[in-house]
LUMKE-6229 format. One line per field, with one value per residue (C-alpha): residue number from 0; z, y, x; residue in one letter. Coordinates in nm, 3 decimals. Layout:
N
nr (NUM | ...) $
zz (Z | ...) $
yy (Y | ...) $
xx (X | ...) $
rest (A | ...) $
***
This chain:
395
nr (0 | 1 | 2 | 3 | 4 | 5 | 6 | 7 | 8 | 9 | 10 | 11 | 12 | 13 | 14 | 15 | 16 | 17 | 18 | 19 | 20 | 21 | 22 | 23 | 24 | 25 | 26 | 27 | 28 | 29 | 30 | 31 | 32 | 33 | 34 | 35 | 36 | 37 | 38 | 39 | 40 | 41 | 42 | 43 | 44 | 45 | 46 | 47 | 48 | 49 | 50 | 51 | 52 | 53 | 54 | 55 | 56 | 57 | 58 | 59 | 60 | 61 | 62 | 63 | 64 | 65 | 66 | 67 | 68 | 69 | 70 | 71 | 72 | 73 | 74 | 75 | 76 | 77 | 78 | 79 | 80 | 81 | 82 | 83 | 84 | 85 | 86 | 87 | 88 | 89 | 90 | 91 | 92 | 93 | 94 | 95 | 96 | 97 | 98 | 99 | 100 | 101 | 102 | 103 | 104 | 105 | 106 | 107 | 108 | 109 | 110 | 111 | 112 | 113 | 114 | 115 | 116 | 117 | 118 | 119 | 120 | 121 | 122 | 123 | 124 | 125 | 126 | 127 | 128 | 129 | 130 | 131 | 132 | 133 | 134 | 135 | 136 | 137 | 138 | 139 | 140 | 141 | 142 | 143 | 144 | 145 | 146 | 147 | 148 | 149 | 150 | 151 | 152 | 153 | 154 | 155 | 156 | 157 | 158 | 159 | 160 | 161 | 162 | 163 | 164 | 165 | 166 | 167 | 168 | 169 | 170 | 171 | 172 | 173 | 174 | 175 | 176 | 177 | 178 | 179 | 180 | 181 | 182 | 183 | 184 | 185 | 186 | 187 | 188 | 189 | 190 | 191 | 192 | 193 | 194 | 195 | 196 | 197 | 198 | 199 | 200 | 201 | 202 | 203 | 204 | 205 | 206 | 207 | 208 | 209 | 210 | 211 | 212 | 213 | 214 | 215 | 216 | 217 | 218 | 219 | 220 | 221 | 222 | 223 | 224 | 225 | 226 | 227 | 228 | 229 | 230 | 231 | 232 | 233 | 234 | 235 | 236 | 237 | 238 | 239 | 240 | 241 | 242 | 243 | 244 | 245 | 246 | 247 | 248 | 249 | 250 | 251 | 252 | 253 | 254 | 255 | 256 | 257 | 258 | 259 | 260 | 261 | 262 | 263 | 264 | 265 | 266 | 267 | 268 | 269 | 270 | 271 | 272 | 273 | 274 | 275 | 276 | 277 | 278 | 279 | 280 | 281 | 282 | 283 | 284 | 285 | 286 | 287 | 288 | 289 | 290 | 291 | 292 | 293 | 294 | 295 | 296 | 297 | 298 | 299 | 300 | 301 | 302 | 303 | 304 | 305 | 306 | 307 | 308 | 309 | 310 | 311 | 312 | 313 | 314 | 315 | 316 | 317 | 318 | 319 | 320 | 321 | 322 | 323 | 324 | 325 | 326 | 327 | 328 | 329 | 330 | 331 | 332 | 333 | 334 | 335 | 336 | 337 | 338 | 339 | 340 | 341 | 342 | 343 | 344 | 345 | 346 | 347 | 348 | 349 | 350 | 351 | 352 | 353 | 354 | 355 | 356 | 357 | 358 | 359 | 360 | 361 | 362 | 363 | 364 | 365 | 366 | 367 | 368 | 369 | 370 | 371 | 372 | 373 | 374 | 375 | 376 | 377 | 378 | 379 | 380 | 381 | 382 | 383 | 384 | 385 | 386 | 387 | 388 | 389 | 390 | 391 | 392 | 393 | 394) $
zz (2.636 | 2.314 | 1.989 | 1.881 | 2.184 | 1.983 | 1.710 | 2.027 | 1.990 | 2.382 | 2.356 | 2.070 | 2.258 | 2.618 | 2.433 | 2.349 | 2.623 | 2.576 | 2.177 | 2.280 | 2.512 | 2.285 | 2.014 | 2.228 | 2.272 | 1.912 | 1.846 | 2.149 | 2.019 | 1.697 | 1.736 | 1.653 | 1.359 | 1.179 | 1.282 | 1.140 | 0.835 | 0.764 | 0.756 | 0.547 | 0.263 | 0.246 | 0.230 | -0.044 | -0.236 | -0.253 | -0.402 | -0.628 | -0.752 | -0.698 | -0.999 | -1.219 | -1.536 | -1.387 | -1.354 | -1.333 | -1.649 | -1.786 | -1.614 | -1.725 | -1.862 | -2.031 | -2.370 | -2.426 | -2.830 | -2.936 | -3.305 | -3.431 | -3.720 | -3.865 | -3.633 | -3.279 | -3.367 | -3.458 | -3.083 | -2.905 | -3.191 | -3.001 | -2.661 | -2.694 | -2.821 | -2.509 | -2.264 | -1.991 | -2.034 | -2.069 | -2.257 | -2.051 | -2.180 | -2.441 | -2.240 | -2.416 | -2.191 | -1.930 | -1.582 | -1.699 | -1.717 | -1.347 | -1.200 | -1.345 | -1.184 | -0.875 | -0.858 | -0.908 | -1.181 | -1.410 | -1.309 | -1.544 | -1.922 | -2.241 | -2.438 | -2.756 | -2.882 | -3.155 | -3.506 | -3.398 | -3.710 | -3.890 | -3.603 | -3.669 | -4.015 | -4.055 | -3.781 | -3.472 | -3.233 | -3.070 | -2.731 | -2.528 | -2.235 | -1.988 | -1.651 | -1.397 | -1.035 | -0.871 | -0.522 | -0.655 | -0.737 | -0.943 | -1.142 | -1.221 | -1.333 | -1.579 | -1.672 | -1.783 | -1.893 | -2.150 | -2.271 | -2.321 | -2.537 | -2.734 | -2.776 | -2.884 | -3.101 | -3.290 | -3.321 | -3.442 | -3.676 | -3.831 | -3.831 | -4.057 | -4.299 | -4.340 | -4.411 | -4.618 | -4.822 | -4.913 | -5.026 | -4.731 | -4.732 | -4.470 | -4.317 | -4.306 | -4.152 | -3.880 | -3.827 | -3.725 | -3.605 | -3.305 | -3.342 | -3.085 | -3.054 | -2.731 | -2.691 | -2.315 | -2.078 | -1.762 | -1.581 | -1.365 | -1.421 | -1.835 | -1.828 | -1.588 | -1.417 | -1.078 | -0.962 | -0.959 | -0.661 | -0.481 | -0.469 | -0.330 | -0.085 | 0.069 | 0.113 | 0.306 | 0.489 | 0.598 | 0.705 | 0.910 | 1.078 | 1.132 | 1.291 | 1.547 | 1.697 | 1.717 | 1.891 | 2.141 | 2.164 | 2.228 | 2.533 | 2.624 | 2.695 | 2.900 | 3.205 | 3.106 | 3.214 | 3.463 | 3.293 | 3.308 | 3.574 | 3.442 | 3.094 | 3.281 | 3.477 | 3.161 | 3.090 | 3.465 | 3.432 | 3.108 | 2.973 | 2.637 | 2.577 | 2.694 | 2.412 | 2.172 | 2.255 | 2.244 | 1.927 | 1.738 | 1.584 | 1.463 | 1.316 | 1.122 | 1.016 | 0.927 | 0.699 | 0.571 | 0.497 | 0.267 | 0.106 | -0.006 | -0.093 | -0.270 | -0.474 | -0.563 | -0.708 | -0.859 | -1.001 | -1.053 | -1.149 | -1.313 | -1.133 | -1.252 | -1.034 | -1.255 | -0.915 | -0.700 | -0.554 | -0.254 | -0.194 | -0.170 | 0.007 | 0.272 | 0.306 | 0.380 | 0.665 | 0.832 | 0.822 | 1.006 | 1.254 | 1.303 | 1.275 | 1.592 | 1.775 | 1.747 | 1.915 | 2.182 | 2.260 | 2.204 | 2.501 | 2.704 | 2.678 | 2.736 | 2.987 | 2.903 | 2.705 | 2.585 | 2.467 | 2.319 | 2.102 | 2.027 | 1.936 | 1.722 | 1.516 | 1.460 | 1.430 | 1.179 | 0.953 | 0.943 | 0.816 | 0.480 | 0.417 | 0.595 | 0.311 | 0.037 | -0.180 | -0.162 | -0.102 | -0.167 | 0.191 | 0.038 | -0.054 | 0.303 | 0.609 | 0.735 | 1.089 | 0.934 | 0.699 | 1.029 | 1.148 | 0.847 | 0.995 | 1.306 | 1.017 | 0.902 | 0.562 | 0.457 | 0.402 | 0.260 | -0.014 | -0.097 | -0.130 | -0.332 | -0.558 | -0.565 | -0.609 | -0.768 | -1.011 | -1.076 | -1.079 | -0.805 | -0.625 | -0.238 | -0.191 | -0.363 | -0.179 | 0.198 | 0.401 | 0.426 | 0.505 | 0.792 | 0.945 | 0.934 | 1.125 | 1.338 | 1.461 | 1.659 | 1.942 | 1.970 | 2.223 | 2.446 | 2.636 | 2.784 | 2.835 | 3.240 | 3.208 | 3.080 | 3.294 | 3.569 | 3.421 | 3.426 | 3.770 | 3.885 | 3.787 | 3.932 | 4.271) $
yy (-0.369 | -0.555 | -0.346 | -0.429 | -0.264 | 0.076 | 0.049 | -0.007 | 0.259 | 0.288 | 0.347 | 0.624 | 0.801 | 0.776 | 0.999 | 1.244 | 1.447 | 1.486 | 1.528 | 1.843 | 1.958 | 1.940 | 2.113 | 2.413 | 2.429 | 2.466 | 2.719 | 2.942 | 2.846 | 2.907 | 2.788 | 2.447 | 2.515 | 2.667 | 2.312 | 2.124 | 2.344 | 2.636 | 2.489 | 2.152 | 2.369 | 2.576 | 2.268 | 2.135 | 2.443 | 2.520 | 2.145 | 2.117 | 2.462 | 2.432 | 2.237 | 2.329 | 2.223 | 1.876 | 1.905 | 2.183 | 2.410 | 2.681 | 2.582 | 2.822 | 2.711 | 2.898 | 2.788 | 2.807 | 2.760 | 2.745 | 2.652 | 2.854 | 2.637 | 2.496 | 2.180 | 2.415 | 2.632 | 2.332 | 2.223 | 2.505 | 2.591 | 2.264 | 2.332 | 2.688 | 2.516 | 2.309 | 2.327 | 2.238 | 2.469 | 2.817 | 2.965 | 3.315 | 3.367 | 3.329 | 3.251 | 3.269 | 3.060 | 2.731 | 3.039 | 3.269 | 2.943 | 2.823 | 3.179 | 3.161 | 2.839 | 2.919 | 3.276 | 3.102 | 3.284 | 2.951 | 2.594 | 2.435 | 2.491 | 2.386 | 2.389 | 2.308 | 2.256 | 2.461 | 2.256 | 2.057 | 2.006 | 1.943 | 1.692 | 1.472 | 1.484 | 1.386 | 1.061 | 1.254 | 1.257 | 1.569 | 1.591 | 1.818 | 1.927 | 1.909 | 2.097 | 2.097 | 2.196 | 1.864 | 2.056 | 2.031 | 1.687 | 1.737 | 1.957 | 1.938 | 1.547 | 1.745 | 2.003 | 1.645 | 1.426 | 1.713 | 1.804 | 1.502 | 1.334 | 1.710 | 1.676 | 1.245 | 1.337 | 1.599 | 1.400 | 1.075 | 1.348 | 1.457 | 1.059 | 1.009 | 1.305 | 1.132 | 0.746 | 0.928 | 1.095 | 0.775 | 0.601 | 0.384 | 0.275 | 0.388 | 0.043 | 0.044 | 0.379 | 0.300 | -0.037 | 0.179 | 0.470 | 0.259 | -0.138 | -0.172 | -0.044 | 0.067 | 0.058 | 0.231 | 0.227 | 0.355 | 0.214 | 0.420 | 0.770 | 0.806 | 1.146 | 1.167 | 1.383 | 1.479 | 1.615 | 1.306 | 1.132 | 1.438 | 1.691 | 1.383 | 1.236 | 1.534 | 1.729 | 1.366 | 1.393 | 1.735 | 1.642 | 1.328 | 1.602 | 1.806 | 1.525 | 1.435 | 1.768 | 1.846 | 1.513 | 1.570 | 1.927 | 1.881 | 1.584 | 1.772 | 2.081 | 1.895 | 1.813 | 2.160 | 2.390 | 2.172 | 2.064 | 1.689 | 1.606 | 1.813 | 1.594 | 1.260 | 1.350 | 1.413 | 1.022 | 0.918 | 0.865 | 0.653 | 0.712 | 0.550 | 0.694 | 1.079 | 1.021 | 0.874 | 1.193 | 1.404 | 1.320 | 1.217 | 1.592 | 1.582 | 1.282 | 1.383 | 1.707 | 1.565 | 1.282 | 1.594 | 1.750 | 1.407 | 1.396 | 1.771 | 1.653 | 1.361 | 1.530 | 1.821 | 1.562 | 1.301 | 1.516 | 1.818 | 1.796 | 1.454 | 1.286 | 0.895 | 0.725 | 0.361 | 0.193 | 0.309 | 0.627 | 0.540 | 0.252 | 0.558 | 0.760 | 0.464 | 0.455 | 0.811 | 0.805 | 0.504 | 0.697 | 1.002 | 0.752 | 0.596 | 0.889 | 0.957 | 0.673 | 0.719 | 1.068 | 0.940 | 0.672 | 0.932 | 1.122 | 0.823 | 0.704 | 1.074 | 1.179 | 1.540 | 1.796 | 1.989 | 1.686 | 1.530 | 1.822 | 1.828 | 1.437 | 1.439 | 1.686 | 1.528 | 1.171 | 1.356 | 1.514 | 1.183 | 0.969 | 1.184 | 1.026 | 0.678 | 0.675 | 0.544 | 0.868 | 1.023 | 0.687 | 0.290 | 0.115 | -0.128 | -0.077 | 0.124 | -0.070 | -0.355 | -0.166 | 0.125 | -0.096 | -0.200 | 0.148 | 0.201 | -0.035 | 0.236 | 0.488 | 0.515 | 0.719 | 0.470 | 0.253 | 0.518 | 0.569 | 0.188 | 0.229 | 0.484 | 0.309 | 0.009 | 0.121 | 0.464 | 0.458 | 0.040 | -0.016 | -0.288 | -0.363 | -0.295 | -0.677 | -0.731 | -0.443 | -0.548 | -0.541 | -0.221 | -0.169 | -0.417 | -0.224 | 0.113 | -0.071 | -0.169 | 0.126 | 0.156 | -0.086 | 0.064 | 0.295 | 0.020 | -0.101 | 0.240 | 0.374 | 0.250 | 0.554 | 0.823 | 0.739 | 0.776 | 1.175 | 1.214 | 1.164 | 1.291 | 1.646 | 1.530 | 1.540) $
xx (-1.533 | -1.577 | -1.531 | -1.895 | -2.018 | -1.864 | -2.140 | -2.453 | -2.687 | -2.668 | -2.299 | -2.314 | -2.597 | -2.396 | -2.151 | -2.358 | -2.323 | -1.958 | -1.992 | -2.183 | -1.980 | -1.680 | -1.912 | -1.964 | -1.603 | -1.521 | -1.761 | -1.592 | -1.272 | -1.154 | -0.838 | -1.002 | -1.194 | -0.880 | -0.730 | -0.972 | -1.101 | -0.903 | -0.585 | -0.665 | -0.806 | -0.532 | -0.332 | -0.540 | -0.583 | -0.200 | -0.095 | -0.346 | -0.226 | 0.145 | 0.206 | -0.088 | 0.116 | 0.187 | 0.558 | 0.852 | 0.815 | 1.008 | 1.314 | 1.595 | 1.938 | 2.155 | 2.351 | 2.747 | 2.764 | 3.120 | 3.057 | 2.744 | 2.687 | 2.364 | 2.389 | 2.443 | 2.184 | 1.959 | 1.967 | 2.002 | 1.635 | 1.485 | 1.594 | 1.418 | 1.118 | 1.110 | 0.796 | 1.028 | 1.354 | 1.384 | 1.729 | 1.753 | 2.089 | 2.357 | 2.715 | 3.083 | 3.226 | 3.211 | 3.344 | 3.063 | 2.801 | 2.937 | 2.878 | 2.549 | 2.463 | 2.624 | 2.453 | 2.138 | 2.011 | 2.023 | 1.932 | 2.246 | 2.370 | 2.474 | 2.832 | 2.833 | 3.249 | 3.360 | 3.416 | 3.116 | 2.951 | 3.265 | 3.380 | 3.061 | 3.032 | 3.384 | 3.299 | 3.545 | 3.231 | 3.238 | 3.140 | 2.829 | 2.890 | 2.581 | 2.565 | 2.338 | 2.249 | 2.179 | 2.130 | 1.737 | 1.691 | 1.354 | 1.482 | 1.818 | 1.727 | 1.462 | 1.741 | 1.948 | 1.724 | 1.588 | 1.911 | 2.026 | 1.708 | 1.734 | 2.115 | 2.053 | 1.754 | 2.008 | 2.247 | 1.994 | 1.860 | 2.218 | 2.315 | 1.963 | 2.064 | 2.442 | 2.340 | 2.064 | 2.310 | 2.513 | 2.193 | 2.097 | 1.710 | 1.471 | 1.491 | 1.857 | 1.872 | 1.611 | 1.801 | 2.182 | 2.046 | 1.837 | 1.890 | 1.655 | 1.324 | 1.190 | 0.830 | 0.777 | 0.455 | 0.422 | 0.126 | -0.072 | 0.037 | 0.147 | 0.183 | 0.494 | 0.277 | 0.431 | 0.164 | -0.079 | 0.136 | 0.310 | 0.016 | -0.220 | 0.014 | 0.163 | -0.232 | -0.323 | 0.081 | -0.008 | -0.354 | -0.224 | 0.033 | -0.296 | -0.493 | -0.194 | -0.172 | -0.527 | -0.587 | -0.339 | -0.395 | -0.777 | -0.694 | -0.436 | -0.586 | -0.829 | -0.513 | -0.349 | -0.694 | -0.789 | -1.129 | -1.029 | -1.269 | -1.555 | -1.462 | -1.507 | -1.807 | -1.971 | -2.041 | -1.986 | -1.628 | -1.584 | -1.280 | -1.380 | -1.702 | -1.531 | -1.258 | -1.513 | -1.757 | -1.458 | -1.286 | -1.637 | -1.656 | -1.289 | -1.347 | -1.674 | -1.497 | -1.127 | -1.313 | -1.530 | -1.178 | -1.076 | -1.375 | -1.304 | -0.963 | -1.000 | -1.347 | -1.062 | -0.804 | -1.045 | -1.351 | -1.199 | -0.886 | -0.940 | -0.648 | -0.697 | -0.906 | -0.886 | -1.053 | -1.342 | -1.336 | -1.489 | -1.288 | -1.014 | -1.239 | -1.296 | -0.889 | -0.864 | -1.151 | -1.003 | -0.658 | -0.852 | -0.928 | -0.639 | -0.408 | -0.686 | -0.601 | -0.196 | -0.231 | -0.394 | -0.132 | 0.164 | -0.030 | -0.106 | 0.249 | 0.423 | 0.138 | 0.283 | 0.079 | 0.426 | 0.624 | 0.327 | 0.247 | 0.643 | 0.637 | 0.338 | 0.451 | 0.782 | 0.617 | 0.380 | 0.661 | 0.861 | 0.540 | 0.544 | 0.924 | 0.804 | 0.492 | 0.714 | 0.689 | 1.022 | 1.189 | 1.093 | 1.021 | 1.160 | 1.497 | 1.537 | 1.723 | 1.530 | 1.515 | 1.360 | 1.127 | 0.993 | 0.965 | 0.743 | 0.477 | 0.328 | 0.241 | -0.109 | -0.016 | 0.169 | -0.158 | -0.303 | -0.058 | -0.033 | -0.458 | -0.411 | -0.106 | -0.315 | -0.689 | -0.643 | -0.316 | -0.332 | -0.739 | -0.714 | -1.007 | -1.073 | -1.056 | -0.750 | -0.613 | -0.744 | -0.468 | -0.341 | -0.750 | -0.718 | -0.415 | -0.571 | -0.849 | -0.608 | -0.497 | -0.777 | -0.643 | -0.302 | -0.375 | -0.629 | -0.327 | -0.199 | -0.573 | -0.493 | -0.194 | -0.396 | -0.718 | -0.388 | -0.271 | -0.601 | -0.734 | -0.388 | -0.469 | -0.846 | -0.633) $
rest (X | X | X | X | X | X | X | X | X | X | X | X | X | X | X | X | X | X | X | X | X | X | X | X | X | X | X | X | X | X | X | X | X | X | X | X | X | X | X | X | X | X | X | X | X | X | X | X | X | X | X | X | X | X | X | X | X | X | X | X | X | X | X | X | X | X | X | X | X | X | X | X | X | X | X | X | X | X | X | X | X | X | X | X | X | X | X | X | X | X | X | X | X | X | X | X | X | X | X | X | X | X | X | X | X | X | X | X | X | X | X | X | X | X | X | X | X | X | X | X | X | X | X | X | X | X | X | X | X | X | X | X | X | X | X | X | X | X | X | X | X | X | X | X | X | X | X | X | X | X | X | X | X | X | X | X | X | X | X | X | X | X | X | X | X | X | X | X | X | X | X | X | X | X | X | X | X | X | X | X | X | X | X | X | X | X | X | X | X | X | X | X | X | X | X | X | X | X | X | X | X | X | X | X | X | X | X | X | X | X | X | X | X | X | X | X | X | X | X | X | X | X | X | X | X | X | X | X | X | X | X | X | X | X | X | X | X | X | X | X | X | X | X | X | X | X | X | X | X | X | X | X | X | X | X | X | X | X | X | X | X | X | X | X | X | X | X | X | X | X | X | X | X | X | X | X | X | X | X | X | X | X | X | X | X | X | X | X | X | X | X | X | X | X | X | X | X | X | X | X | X | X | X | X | X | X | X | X | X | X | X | X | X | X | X | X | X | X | X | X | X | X | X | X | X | X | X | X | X | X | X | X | X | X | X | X | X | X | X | X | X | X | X | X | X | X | X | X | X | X | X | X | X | X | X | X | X | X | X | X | X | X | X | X | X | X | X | X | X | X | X | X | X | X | X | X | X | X | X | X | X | X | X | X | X | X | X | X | X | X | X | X | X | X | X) $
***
């Protein structure tokens, strides 16, 4: 069957029957409605609320200060003045700010040496000493990275008041203190906003997990009641227009479920959207679709209802690490770069990279399109197997 016979009028209306029937069985069920509505709004509502601020906030540290001069009280003044950190308690000593950590009750601390002030003013360069729970990687890189621009804008500060002292000009000043100016951009998301790339990607990871199990679960369910025969009679035993018929409502209601999504992120919460929205929006309807098609060839291959459900899911969790999110597919192992290629999210997220964050247009960003549209043959060549489970339980 040519694909353009897909898009006939005949063929869409030769699936009605099944469409209807599958219709019915959602309304009787809800089982599939909390699939396909409940549960992706939940999704969506708990990301785009998880991290409200945009990043971790309020983190809380503890400080050690040793010296209790003007230039230790100074930082540990600026540290409590951070959004980000949190001082929840005064320590006397590095064992009590290690139990801390380790208890759990802090996220790292602060010790500031005794004779500090004196040490720097006299040119001895005393040393802070940072600690911080790296078992969270988010937020014990915040912890560090705050503590240490507080801790070098102190010190920048106390080097500004000394060359000040001695008569040194503005320019002079400006010229030792940094010798190199740094003028910094970051492209796409300014605000070091975590939220604008993890909330978005892992909703739509979620949702692809979503779409695998309900795809398998709905054919599936078909060999496990029996009803497989009754399904093909339906459209005179066409096996493509039963699982067009069949997964048509899914598909109208998943892409219902991005749309939701992506109006949430974009209009709502005024995500940047630099490119077209709907250029996005087509990206996440062809990944409904295609996440469609790769359940239906993890059934057709497995040709059991148990182990397909079990390898969707897993497939489905290990596509939010094979998107490029939490790692570059580019810097992994060339065999798992490869592996990368049978995912549909990862598409997605490169649209979204490209078109949302970067302003690219759909054209200049047409490939990933063309392999979401791809998808859809991937499960042609076993359709012979599951036309096979099928007539098996037929029999």
């Amino acid at each position: 069957m040519s694909s353009s016979r897909f898009y006939h009028p005949a063929f869409i209306r030769s699936c009605g029957p099944v469409f209807r029937r599958e219709c019915n069985r959602m309304l009787q069920h809800p089982i599939y409605l909390v699939m396909t509505l409940l549960l992706p709004l939940v999704c969506y509502a708990f990301f785009a609320s998880m991290m409200r601020d945009g990043m971790p906030m309020q983190l809380p540290i503890a400080v050690v200060d040793q010296d209790n001069s003007a230039l230790s009280r100074n930082i540990v003044r600026q540290i409590g003045a951070s959004p980000q950190l949190r001082i929840v308690s005064h320590l006397g000593s590095y064992t009590e700010g290690r139990d801390a950590m380790q208890s759990g009750h802090i996220l790292g601390f602060i010790i500031l040496p005794a004779d500090m002030q004196a040490d720097a003013m006299a040119g001895r360069r005393p040393e802070a000493a940072f600690y911080a729970n790296n078992s969270y990687l988010i937020t014990g890189s915040l912890v560090m990275r705050d503590l240490t621009t507080i801790t070098t804008l102190a010190s920048a500060s106390l080097n500004v008041g000394i060359r000040s002292g001695r008569g040194q000009s503005p320019m002079e000043i400006a010229a030792s203190v940094q010798p190199v100016a740094l003028d910094f951009h970051a492209p796409g998301n300014p605000w070091a906003n975590y939220s604008i790339y993890l909330s978005t990607i892992l909703s739509h990871g979620l949702l692809q997990i979503l779409i695998l199990l309900a795809t398998v679960y709905v054919v599936g369910v078909e060999m496990k009641n029996g009803t497989a025969g009754q399904w093909l009679e339906t459209v005179h035993g066409s096996l493509i227009r039963a699982l067009v018929g069949k997964l048509l409502p899914y598909t109208l209601l998943f892409s219902l479920m991005v749309t939701a999504g992506n109006t949430l992120f974009f209009k709502y919460l005024h995500f940047p959207c630099n490119g077209s929205f709907f250029a996005v929006q087509l990206a996440g309807i062809l990944m409904v679709v295609a996440c469609q098609a790769t359940g239906i060839f993890i059934f057709s291959l497995l040709g059991d209802f148990r182990i397909a459900l079990t390898i969707a899911g897993v497939f489905g969790v290990l596509g939010i690490s094979f998107s490029g999110l939490t790692f570059p597919i580019e810097i992994m192992d060339t065999p798992l770069q490869a592996f990368s290629w049978i995912y549909p999210i990862r598409y997605y997220f490169y649209v979204y990279q490209a078109v949302a964050l970067h302003g690219l247009s759909a054209f200049q960003a047409f490939l990933p399109y063309l392999m979401l549209t791809a998808f859809v043959l991937f499960p042609l060549p076993l359709l012979w197997r599951l036309k096979q489970v099928v007539q098996s339980v037929q029999h």
